[in-house]
MARBA-3410 file (N, C-alpha, C, O; in Angstrom, 1 decimal):
130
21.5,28.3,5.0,20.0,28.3,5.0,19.5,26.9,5.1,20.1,26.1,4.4 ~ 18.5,26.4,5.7,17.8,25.4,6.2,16.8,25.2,5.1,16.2,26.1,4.6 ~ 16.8,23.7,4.7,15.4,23.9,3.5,13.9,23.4,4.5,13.7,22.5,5.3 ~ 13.4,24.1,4.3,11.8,23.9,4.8,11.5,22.7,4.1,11.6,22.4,3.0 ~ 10.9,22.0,5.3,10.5,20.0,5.1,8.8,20.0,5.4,8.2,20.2,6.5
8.4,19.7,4.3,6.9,19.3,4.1,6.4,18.6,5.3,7.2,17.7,5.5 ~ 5.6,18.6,6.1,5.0,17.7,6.9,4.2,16.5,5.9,3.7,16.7,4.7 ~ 4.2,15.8,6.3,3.3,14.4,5.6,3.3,13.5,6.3,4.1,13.6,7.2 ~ 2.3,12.2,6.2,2.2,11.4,7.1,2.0,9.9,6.1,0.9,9.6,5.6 ~ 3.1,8.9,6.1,2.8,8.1,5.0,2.8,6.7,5.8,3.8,6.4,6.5
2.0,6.0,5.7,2.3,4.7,6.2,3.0,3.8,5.9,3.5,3.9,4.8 ~ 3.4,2.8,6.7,4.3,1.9,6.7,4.1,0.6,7.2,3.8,0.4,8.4 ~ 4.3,-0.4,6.2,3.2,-1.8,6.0,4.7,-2.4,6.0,5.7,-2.0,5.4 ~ 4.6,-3.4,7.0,5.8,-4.3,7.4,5.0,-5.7,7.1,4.1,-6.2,7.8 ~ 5.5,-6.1,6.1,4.7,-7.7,5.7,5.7,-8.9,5.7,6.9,-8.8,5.6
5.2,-9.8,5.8,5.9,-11.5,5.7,6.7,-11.2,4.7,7.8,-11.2,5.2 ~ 6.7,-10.8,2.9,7.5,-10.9,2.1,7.2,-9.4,1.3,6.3,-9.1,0.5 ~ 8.4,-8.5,1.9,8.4,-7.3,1.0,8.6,-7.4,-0.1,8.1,-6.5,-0.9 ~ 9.4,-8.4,-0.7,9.8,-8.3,-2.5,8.2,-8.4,-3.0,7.7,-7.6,-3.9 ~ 7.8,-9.2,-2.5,6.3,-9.7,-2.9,5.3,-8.5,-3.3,4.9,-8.2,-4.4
5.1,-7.9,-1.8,4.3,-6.8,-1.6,4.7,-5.8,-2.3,3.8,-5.1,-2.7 ~ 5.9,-5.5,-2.6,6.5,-4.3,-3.6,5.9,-4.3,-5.1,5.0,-3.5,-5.6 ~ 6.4,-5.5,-5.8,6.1,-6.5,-6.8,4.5,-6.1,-7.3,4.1,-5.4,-8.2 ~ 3.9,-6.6,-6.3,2.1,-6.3,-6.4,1.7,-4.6,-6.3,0.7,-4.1,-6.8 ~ 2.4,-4.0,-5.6,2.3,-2.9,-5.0,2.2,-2.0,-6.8,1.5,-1.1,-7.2
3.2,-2.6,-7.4,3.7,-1.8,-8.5,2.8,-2.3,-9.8,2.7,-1.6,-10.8 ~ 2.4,-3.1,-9.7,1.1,-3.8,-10.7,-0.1,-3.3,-10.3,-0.7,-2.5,-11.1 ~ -0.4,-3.7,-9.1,-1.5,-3.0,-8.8,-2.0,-1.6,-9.2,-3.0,-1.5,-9.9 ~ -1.3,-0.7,-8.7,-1.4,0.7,-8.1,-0.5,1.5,-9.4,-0.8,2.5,-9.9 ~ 0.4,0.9,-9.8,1.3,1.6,-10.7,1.9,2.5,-9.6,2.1,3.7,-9.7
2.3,1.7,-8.6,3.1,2.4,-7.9,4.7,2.5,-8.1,5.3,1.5,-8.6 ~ 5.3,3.3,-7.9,6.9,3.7,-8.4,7.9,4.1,-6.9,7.6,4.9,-6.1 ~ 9.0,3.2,-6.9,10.0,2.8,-6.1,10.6,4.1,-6.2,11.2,4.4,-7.2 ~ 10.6,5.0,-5.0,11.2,6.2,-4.7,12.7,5.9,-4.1,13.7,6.5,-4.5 ~ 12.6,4.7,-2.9,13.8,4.2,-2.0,14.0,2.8,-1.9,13.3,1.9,-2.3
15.1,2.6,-1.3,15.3,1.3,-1.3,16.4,1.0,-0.9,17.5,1.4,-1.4 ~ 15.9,0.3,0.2,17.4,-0.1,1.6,17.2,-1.4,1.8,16.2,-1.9,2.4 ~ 18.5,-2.3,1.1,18.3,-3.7,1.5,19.6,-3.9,1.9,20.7,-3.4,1.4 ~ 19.4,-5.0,3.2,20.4,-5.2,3.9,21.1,-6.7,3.9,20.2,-7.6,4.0 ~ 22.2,-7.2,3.9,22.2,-8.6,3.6,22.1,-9.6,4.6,22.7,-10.6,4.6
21.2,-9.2,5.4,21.1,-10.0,6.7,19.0,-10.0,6.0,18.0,-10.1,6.6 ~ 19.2,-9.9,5.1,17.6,-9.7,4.4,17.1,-8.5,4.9,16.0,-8.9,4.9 ~ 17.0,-7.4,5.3,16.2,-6.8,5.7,15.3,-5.9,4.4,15.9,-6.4,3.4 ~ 14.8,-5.4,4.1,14.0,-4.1,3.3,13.6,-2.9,3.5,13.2,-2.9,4.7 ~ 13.4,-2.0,3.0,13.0,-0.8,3.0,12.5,-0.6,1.7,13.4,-0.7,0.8
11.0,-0.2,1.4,11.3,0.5,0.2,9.9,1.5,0.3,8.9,1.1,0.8 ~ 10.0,2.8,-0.2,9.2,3.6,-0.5,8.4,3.8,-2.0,9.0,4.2,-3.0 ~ 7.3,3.7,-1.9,6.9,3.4,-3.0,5.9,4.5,-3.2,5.5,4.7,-2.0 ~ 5.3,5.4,-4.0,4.3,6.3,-4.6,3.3,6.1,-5.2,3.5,5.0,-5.8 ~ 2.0,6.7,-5.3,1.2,6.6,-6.5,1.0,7.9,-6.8,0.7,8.8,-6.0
1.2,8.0,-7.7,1.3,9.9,-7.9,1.6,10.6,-7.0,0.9,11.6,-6.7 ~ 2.6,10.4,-6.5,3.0,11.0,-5.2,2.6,10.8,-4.3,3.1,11.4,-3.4 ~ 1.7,10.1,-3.9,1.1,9.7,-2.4,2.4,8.4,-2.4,2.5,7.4,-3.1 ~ 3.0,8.8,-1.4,3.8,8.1,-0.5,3.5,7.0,0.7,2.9,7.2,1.8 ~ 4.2,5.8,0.2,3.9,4.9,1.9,5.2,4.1,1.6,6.0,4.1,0.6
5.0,3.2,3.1,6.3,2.4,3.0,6.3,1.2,2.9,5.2,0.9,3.3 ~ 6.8,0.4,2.8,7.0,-1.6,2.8,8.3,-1.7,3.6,9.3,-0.9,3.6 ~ 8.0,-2.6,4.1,9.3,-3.3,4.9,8.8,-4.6,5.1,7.8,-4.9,5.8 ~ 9.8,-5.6,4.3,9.5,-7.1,4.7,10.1,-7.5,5.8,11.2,-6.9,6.1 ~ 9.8,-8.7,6.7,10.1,-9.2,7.9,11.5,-9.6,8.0,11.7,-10.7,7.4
12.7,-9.2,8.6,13.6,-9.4,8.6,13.8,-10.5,9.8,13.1,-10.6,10.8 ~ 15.3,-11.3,9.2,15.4,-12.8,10.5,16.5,-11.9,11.1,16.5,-12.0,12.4 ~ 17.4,-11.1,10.7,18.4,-10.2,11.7,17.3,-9.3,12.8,17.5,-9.7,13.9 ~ 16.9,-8.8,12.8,16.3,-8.0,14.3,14.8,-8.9,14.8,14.4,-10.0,14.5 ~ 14.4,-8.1,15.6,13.2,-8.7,16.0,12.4,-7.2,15.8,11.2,-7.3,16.0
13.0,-5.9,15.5,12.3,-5.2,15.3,11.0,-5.0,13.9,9.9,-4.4,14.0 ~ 11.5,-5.7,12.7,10.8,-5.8,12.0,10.1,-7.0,11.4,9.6,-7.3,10.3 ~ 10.2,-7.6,12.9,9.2,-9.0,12.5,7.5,-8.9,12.8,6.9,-8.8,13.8 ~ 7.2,-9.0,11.4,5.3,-9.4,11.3,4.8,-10.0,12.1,3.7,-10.5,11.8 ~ 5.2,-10.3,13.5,4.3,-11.5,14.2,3.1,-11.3,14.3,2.4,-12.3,14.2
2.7,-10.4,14.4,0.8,-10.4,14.5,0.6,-9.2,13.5,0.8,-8.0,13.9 ~ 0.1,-9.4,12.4,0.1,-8.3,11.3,-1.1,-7.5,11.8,-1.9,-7.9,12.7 ~ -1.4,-6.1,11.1,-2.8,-5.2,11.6,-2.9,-5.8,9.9,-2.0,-6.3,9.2 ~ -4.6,-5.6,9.6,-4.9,-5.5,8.4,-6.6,-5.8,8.1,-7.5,-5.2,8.6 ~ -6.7,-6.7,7.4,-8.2,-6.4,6.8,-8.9,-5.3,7.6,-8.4,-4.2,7.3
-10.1,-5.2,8.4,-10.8,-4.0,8.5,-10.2,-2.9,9.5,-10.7,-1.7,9.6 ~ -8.9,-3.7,10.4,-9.1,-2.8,11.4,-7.5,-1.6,11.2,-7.1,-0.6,11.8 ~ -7.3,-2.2,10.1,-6.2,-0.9,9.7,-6.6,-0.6,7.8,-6.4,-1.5,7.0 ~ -7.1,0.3,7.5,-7.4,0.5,6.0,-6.8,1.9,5.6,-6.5,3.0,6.2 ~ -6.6,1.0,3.8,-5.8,2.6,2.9,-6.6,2.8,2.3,-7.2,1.9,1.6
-6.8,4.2,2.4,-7.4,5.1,1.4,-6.6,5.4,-0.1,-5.8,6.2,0.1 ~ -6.6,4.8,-1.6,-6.2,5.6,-2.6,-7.0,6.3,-3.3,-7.9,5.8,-4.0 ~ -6.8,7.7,-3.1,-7.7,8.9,-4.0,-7.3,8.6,-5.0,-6.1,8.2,-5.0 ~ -7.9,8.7,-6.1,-7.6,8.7,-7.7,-9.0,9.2,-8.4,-10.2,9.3,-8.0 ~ -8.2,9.6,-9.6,-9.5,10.0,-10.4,-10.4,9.4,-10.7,-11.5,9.8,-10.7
-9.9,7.9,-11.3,-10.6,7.3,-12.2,-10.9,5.7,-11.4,-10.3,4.7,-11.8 ~ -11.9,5.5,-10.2,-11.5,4.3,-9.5,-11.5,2.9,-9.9,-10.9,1.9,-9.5 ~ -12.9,3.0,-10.9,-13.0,2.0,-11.8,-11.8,1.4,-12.3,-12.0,0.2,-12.5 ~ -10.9,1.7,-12.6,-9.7,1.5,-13.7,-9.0,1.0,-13.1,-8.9,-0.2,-13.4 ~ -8.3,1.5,-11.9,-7.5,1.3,-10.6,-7.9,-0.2,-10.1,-7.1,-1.1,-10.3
-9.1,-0.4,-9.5,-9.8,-1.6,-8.7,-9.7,-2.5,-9.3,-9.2,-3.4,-8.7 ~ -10.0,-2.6,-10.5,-10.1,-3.8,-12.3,-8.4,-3.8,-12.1,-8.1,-4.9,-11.8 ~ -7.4,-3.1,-12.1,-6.5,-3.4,-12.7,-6.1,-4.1,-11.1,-5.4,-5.1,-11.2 ~ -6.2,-3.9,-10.0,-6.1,-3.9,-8.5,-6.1,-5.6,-8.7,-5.1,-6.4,-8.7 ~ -7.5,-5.9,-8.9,-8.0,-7.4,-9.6,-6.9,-8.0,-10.0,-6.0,-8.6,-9.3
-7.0,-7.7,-11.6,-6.0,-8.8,-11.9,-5.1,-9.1,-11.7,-4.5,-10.0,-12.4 ~ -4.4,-8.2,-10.3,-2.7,-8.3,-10.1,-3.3,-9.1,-8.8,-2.4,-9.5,-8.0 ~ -4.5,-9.5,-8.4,-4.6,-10.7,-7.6,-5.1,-10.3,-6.6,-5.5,-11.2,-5.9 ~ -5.4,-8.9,-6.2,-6.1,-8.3,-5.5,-7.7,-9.4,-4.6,-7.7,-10.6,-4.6 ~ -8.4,-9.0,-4.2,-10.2,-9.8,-3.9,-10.5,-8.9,-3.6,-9.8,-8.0,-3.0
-12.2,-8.8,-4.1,-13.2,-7.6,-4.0,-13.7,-7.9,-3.1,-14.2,-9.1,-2.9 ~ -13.7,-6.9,-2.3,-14.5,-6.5,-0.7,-16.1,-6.2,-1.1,-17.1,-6.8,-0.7 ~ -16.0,-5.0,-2.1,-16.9,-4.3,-2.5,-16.9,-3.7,-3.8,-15.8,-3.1,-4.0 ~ -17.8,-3.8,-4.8,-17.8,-2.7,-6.2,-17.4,-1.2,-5.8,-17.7,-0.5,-4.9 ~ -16.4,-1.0,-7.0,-17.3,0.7,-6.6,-18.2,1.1,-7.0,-18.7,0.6,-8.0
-18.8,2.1,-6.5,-19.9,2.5,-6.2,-20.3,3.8,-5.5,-19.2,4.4,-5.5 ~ -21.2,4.7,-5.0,-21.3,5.6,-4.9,-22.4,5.0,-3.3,-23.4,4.3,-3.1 ~ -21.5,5.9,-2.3,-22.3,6.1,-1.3,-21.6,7.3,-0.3,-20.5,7.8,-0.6 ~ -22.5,7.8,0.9,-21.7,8.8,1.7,-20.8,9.6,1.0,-19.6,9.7,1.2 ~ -21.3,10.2,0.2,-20.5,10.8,-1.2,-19.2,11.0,-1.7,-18.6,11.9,-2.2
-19.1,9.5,-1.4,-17.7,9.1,-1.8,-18.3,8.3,-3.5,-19.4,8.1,-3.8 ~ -17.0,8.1,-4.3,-16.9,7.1,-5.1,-15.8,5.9,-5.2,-14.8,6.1,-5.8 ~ -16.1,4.8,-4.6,-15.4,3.9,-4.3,-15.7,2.8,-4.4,-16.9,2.6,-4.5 ~ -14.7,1.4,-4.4,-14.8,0.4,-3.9,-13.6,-0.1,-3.0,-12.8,0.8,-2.7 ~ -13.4,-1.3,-2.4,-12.6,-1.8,-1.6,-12.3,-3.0,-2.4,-13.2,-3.7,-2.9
-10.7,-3.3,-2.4,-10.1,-4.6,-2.1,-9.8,-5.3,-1.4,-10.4,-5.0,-0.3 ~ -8.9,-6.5,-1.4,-8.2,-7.0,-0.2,-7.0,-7.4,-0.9,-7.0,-8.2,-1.9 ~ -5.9,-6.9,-0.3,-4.6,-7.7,-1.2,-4.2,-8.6,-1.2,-5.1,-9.0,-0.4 ~ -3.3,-9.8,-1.3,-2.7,-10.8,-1.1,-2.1,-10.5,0.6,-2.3,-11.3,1.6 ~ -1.6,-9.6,0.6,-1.0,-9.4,2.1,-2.3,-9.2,3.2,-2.2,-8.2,4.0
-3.0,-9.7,3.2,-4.2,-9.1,4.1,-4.6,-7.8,4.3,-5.5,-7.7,5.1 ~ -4.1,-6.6,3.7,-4.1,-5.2,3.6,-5.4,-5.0,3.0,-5.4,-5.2,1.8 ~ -6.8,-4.4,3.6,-7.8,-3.6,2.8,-7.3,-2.2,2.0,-6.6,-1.3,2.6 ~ -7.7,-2.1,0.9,-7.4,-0.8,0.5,-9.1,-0.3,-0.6,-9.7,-1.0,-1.4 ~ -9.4,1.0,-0.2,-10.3,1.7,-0.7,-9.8,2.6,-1.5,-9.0,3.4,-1.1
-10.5,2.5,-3.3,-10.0,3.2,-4.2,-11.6,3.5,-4.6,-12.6,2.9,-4.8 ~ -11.0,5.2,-4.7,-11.8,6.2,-5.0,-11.3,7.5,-4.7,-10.2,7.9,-4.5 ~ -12.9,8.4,-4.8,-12.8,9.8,-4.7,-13.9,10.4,-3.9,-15.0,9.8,-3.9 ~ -13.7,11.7,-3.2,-14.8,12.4,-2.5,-15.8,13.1,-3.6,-15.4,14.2,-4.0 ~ -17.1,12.6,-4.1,-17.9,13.3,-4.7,-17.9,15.3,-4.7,-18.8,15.9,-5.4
END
């Protein structure tokens, strides 16, 4: 018998220094290391959660040219959404792990949110749909 596989769709952020990005990812967000594939030619893999919302990191490896950062996406023209209950809490703790405020949260288009910016040039918006 075959196990039936969830569709899901999680992103995958390939940055200059994945230890880095992981590191912050896990202060920040209170995110939790699901996977993790490191290769000794440097390469990375790791999947990380926030309450189950799933995405990926991969730092720039000098073995391929497949996962080299040369021209990263990021500040406005690629953005993460994290739903959470409480966004206030999330953003403030986002902060002191080194994060920069784009915007408060706040209440508009009946959302409740604000926006960061991370050390990695990555925007991310933390909140909830009213």
């Amino acid at each position: 018998m075959q196990t039936k596989i969830n569709t899901a769709i999680e992103p995958w952020l390939t940055l200059k220094n994945g230890e880095e990005a992981v590191a912050f990812y896990r202060s920040a967000f209170n995110a939790e290391e699901t996977y993790r594939l490191s290769d000794p030619g440097g390469g990375l893999v790791v999947r990380l959660a926030v309450n189950g919302a799933g995405f990926w990191i991969s730092g720039e490896s000098v073995s391929t040219e497949i996962n080299k950062a040369i021209s990263p996406l990021g500040g406005d023209n690629v953005r993460m959404i994290l739903i959470v209950d409480d966004p206030e809490k999330l953003f403030a703790q986002a902060i002191k792990a080194g994060a920069k405020e784009i915007f408060p949260v706040g209440e508009e288009y009946g959302w409740r949110l604000g926006r960061v910016s991370d050390p990695f040039g990555m925007h991310w918006e933390i909140g909830h749909q009213l």
